[in-house]
KEKE-694291 format. One record per atom (N, C-alpha, C): residue number from 1; atom name; x, y, z. Coordinates in Angstrom, 3 decimals. Layout:
N
NUM;CA;X;Y;Z
...
! end
This chain:
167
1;N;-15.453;21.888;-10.540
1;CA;-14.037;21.590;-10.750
1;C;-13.924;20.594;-11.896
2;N;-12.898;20.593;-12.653
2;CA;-12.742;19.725;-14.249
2;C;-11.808;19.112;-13.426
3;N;-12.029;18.065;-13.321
3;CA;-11.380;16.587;-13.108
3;C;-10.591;15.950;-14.108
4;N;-9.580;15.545;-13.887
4;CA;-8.767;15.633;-15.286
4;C;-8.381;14.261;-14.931
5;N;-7.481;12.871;-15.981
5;CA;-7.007;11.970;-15.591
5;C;-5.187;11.917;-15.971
6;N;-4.626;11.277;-15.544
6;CA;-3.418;10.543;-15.407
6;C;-3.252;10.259;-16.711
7;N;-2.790;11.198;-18.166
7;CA;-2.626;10.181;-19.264
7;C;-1.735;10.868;-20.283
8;N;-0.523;10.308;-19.850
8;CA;0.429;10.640;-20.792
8;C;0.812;10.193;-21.970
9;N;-0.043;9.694;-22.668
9;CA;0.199;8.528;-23.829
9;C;0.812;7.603;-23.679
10;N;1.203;7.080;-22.562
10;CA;1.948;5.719;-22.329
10;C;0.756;4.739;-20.916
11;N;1.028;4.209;-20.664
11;CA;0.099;2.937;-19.871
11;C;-0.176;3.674;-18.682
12;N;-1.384;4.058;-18.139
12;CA;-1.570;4.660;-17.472
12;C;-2.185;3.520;-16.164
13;N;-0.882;3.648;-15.176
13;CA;-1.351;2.462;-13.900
13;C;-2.430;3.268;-12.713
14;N;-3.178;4.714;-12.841
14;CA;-3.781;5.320;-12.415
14;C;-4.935;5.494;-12.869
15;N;-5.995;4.105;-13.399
15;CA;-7.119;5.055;-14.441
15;C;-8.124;5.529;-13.694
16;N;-8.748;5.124;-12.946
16;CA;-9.873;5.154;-11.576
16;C;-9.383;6.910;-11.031
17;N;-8.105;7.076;-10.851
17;CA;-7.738;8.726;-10.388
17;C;-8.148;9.597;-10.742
18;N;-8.796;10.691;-10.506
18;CA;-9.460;11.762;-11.141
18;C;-9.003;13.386;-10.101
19;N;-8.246;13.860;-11.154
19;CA;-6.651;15.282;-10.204
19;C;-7.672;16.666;-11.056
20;N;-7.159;17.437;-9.977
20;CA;-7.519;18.771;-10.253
20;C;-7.094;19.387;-11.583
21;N;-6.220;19.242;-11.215
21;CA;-4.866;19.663;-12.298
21;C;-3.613;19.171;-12.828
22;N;-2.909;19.411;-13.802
22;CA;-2.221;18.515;-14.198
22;C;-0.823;18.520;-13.110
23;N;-0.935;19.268;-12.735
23;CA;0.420;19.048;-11.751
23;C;-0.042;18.533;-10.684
24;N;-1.325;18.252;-10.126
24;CA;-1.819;18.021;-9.386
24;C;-1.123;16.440;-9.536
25;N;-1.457;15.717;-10.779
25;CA;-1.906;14.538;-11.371
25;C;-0.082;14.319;-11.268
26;N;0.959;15.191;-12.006
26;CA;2.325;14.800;-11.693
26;C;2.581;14.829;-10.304
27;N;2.574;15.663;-9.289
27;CA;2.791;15.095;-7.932
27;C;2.409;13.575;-8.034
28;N;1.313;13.626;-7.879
28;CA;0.687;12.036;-7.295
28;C;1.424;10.876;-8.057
29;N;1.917;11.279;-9.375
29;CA;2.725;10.229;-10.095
29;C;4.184;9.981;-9.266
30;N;4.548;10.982;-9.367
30;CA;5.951;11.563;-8.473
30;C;5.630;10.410;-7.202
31;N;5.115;10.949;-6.528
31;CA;5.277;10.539;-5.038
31;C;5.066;8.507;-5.131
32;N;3.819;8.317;-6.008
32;CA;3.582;6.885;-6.204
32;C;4.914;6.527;-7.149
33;N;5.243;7.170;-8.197
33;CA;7.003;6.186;-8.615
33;C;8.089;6.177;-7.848
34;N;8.070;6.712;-6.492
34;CA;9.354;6.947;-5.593
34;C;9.178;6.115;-4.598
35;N;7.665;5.951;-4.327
35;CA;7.148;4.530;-3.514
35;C;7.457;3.431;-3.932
36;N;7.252;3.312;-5.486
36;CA;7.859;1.508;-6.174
36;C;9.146;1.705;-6.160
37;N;10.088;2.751;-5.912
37;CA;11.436;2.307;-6.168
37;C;12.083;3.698;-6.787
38;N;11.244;4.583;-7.360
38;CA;11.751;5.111;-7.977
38;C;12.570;5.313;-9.150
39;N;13.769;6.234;-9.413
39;CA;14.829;5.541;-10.390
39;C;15.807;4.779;-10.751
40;N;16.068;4.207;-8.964
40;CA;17.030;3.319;-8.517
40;C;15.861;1.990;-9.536
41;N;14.798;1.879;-9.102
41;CA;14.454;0.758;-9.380
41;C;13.859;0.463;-11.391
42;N;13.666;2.096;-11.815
42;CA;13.664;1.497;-13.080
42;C;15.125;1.235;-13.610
43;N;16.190;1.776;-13.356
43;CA;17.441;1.508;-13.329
43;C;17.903;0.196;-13.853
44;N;17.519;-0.671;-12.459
44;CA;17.539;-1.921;-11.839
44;C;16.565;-2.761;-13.327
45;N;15.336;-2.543;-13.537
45;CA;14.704;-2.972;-14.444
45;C;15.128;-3.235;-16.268
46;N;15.674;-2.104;-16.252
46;CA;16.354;-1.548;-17.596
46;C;17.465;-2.603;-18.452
47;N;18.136;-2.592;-16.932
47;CA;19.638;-3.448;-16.965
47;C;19.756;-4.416;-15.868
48;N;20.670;-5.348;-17.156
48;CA;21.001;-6.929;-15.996
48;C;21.520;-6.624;-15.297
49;N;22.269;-6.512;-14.398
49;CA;23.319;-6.349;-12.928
49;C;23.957;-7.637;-12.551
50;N;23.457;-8.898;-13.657
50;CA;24.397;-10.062;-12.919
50;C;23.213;-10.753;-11.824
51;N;21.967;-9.949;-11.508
51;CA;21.450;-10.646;-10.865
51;C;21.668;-10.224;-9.438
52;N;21.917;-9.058;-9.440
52;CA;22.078;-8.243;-8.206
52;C;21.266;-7.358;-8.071
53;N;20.252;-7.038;-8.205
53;CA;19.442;-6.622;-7.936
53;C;18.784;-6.727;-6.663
54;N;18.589;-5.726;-5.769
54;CA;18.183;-5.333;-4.840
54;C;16.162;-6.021;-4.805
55;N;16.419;-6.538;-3.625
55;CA;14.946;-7.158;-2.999
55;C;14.202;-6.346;-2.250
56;N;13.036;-6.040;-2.390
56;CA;12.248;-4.945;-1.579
56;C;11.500;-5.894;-1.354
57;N;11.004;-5.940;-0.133
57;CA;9.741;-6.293;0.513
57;C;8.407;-6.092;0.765
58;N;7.937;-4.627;0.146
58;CA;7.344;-3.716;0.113
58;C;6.304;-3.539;-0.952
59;N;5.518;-3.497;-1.028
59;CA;4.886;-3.154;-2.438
59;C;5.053;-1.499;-2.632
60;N;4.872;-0.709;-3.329
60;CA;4.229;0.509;-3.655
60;C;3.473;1.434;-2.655
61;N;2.206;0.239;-2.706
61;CA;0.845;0.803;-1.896
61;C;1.590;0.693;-0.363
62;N;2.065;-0.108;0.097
62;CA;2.405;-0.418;1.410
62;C;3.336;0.867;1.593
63;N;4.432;1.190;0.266
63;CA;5.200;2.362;0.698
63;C;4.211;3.222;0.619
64;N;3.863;3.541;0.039
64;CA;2.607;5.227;0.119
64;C;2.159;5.157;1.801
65;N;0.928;3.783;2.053
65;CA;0.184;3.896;3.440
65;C;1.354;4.314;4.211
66;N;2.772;3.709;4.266
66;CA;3.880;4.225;5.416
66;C;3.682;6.152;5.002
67;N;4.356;5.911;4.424
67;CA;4.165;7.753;4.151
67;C;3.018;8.663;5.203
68;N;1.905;8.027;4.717
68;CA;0.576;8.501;5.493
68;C;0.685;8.611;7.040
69;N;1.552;6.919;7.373
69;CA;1.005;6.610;8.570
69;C;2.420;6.176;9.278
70;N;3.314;7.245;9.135
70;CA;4.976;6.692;9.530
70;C;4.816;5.921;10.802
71;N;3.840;6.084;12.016
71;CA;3.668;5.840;13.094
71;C;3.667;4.304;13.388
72;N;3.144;3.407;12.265
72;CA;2.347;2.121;12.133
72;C;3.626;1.065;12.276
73;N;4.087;-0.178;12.878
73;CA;4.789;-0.971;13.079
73;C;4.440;-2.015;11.673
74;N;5.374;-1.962;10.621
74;CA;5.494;-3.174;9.552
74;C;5.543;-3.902;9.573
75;N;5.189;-5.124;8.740
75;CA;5.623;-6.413;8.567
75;C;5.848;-7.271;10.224
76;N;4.280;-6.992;11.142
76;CA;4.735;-7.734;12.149
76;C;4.198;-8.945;12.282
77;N;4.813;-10.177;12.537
77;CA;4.469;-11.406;13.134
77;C;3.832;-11.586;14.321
78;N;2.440;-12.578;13.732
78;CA;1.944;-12.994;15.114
78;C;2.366;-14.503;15.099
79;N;3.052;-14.973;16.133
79;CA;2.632;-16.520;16.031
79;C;1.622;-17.046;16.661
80;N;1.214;-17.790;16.221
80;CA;-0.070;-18.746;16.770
80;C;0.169;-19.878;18.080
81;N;1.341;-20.143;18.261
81;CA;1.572;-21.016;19.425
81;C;1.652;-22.899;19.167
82;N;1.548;-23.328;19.946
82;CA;2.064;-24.891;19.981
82;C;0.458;-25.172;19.501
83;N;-0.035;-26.178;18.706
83;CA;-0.888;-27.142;18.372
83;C;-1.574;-25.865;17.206
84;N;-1.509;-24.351;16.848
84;CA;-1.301;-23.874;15.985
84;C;-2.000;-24.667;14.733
85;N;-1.048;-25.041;13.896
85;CA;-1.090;-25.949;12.473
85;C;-2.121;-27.039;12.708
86;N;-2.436;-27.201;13.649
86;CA;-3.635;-28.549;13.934
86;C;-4.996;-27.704;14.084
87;N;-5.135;-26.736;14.371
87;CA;-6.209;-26.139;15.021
87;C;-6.918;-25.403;13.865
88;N;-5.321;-24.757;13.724
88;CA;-6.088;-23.440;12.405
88;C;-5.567;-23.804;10.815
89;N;-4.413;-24.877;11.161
89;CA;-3.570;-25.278;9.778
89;C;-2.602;-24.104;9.185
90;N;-2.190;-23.143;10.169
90;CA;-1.564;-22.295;9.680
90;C;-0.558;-22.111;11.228
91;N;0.538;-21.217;11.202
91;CA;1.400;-21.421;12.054
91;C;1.439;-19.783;12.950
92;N;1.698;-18.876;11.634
92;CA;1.859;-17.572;11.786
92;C;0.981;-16.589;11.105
93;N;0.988;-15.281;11.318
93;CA;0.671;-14.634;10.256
93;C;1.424;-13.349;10.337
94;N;1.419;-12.844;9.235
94;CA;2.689;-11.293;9.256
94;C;1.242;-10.178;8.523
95;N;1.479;-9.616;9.484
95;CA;0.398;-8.397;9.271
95;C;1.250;-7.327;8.454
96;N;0.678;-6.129;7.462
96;CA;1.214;-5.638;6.479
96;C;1.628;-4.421;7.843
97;N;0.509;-3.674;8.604
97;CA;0.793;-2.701;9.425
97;C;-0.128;-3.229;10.811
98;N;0.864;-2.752;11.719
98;CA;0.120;-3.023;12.789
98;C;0.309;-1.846;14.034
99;N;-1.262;-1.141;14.513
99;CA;-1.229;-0.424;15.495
99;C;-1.297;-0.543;16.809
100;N;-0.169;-0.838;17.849
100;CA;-0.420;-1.261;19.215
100;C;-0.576;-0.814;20.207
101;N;-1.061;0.603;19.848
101;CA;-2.081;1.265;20.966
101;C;-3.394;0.929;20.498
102;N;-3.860;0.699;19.571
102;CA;-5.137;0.308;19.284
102;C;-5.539;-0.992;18.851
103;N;-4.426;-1.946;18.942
103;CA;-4.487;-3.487;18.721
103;C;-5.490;-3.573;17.382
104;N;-5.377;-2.740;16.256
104;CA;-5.690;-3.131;15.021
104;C;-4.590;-3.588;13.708
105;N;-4.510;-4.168;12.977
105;CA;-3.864;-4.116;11.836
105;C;-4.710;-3.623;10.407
106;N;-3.694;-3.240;9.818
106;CA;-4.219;-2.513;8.608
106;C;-3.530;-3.493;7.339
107;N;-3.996;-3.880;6.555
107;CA;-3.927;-4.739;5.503
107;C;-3.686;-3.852;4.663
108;N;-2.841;-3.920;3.430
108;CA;-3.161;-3.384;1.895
108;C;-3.450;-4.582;0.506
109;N;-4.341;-4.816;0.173
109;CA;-5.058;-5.766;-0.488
109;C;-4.782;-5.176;-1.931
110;N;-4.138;-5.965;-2.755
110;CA;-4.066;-5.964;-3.910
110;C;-4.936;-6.192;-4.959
111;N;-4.921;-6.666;-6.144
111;CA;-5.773;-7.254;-7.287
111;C;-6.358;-9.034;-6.627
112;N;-5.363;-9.275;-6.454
112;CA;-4.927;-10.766;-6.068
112;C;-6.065;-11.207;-5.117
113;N;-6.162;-10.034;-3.795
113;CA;-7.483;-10.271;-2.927
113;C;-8.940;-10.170;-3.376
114;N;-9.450;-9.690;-4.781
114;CA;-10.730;-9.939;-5.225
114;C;-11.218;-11.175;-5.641
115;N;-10.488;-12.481;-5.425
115;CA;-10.905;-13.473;-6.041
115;C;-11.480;-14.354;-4.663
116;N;-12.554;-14.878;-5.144
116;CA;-13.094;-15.698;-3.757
116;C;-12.548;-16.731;-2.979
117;N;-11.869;-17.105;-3.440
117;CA;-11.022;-17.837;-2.905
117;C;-10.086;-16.977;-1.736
118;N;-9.457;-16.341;-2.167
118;CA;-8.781;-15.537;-1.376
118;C;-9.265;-14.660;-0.198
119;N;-10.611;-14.144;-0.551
119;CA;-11.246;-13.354;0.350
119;C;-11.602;-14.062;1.410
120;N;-12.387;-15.506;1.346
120;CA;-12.067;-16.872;2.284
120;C;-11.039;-17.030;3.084
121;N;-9.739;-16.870;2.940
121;CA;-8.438;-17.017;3.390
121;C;-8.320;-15.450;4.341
122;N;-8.628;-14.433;3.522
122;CA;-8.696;-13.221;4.506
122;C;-9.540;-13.521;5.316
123;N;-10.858;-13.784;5.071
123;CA;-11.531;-13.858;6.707
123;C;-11.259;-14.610;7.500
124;N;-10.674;-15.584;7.184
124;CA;-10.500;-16.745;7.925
124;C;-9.344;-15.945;8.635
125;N;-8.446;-15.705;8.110
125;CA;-6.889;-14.723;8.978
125;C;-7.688;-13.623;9.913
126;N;-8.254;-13.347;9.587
126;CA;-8.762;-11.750;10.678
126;C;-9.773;-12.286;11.722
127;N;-10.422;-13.222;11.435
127;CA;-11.105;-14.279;12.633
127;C;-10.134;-14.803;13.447
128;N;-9.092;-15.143;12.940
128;CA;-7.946;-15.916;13.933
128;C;-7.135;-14.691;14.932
129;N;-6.905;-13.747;13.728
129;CA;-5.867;-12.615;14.917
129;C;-7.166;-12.178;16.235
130;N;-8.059;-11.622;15.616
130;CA;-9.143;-11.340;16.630
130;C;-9.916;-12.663;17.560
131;N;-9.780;-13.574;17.712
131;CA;-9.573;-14.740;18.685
131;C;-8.700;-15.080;18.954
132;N;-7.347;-14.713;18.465
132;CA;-6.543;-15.177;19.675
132;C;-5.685;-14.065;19.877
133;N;-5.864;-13.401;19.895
133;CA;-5.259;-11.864;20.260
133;C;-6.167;-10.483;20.367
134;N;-7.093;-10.475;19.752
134;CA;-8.183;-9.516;20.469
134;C;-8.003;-8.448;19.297
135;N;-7.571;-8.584;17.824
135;CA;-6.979;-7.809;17.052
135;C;-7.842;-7.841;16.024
136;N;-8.626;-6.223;15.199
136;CA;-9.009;-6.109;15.028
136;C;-8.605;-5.558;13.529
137;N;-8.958;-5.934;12.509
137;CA;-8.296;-5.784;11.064
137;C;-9.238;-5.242;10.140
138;N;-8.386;-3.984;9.488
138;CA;-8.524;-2.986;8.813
138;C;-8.031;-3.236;7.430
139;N;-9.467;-3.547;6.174
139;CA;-8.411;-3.590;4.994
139;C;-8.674;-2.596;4.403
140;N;-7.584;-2.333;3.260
140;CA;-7.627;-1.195;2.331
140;C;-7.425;-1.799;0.949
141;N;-7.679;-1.655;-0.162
141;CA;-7.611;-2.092;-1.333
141;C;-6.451;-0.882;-2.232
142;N;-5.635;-1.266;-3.041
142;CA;-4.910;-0.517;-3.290
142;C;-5.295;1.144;-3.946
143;N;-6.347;0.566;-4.352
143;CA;-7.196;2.446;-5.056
143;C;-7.335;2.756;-3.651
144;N;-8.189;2.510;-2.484
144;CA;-7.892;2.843;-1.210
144;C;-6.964;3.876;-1.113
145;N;-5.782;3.066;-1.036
145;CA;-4.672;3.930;-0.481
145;C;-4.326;5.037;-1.551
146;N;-4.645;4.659;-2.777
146;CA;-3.894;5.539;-4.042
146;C;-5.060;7.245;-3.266
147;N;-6.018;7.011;-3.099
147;CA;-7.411;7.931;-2.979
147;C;-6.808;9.062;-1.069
148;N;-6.022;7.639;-0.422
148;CA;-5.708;8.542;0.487
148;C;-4.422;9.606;0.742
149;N;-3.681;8.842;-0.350
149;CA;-2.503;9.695;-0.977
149;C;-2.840;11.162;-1.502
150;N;-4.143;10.941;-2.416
150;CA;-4.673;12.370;-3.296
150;C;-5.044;12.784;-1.992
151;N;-5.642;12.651;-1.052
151;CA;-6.289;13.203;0.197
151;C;-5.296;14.346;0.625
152;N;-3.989;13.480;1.336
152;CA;-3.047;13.872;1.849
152;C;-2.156;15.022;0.811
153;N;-2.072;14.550;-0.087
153;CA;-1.415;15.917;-1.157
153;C;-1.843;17.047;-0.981
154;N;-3.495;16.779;-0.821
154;CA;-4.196;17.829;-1.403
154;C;-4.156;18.605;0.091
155;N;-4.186;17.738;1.532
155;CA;-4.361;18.598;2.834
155;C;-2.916;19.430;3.036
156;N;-1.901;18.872;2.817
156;CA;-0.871;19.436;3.334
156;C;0.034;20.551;1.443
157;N;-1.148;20.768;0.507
157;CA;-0.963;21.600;-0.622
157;C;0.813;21.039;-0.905
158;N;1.112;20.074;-1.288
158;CA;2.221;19.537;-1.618
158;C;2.586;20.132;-3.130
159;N;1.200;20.018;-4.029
159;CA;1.502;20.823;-5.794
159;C;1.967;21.665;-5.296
160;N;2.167;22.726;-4.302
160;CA;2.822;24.056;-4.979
160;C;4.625;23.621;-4.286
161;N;4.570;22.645;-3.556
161;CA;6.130;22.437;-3.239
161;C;7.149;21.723;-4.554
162;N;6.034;20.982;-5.095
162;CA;6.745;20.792;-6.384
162;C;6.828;21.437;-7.599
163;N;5.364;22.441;-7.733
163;CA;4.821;23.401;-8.837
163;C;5.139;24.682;-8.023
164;N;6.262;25.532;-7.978
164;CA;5.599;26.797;-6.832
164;C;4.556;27.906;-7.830
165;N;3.454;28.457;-7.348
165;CA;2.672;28.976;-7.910
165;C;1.933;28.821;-8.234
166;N;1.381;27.305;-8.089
166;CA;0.106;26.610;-8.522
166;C;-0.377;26.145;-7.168
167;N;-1.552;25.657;-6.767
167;CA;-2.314;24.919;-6.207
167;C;-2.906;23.959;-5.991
! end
């Protein structure tokens, strides 16, 4: 199979991706620009609004994994309890996805999480949910998720819903 990349002569935020085909490669663009916002949000980018611009909470990657995994509970809070901030120096933590039939959370880790410093701070968070809640944490790095997106395109043949006649 010829593996083709993401490159339309303009900045390609997909370089690591490697698509069957070129429509293959526009789906996956498609579906990942409708996750950041879509056209509402280059819209929003384009032009001032006064500063009205709409707040998402969400990254991208976090919208795609929902896609995957509609099932998963967002943005949930654990609190840590009374003496908390003395113990662990932290109060709460807000998990990106969380599964509560299987008491895991699923993280989506950005650029931001490769620096050592930070990766320190992640273990230290996933030691705490799993001692004091029994919760067991799942990360994904954003190529991660971009890789389980191509997965999912490719299982449920989505190119020909947007291409009909192709594969």
């Amino acid at each position: 199979m010829n593996e083709i990349t993401l490159d339309d002569g303009f900045f390609n935020p997909y370089p690591k991706m490697k698509f069957s085909t070129k429509e293959e490669a526009k789906t996956f663009w498609r579906i990942m620009f409708d996750c950041e916002g879509g056209m509402m949000e280059l819209t929003f980018s384009l032009f001032d609004f006064a500063g009205n611009k709409p707040k998402t909470s969400f990254t991208k990657h976090e919208n795609a994994f929902h896609l995957i995994y509609p099932y998963l509970e967002r943005q949930v809070t654990f609190g840590l309890g009374k003496g908390a901030y003395k113990k662990y120096g932290v109060l709460k933590y807000t998990a990106d996805f969380y599964d509560r039939k299987n008491n895991v959370v699923y993280e989506i880790d950005g650029d931001g999480h490769n620096w050592e410093l930070q990766k320190l701070k992640d273990e230290k968070r996933d030691l705490i949910l799993e001692l004091e809640f029994g919760i067991k944490t799942i990360r994904f790095s954003n190529y991660d998720v971009e890789k389980m997106m191509l997965k999912r395109i490719r299982e449920v043949g989505l190119v020909g819903e947007f291409f009909p006649g192709t594969k």
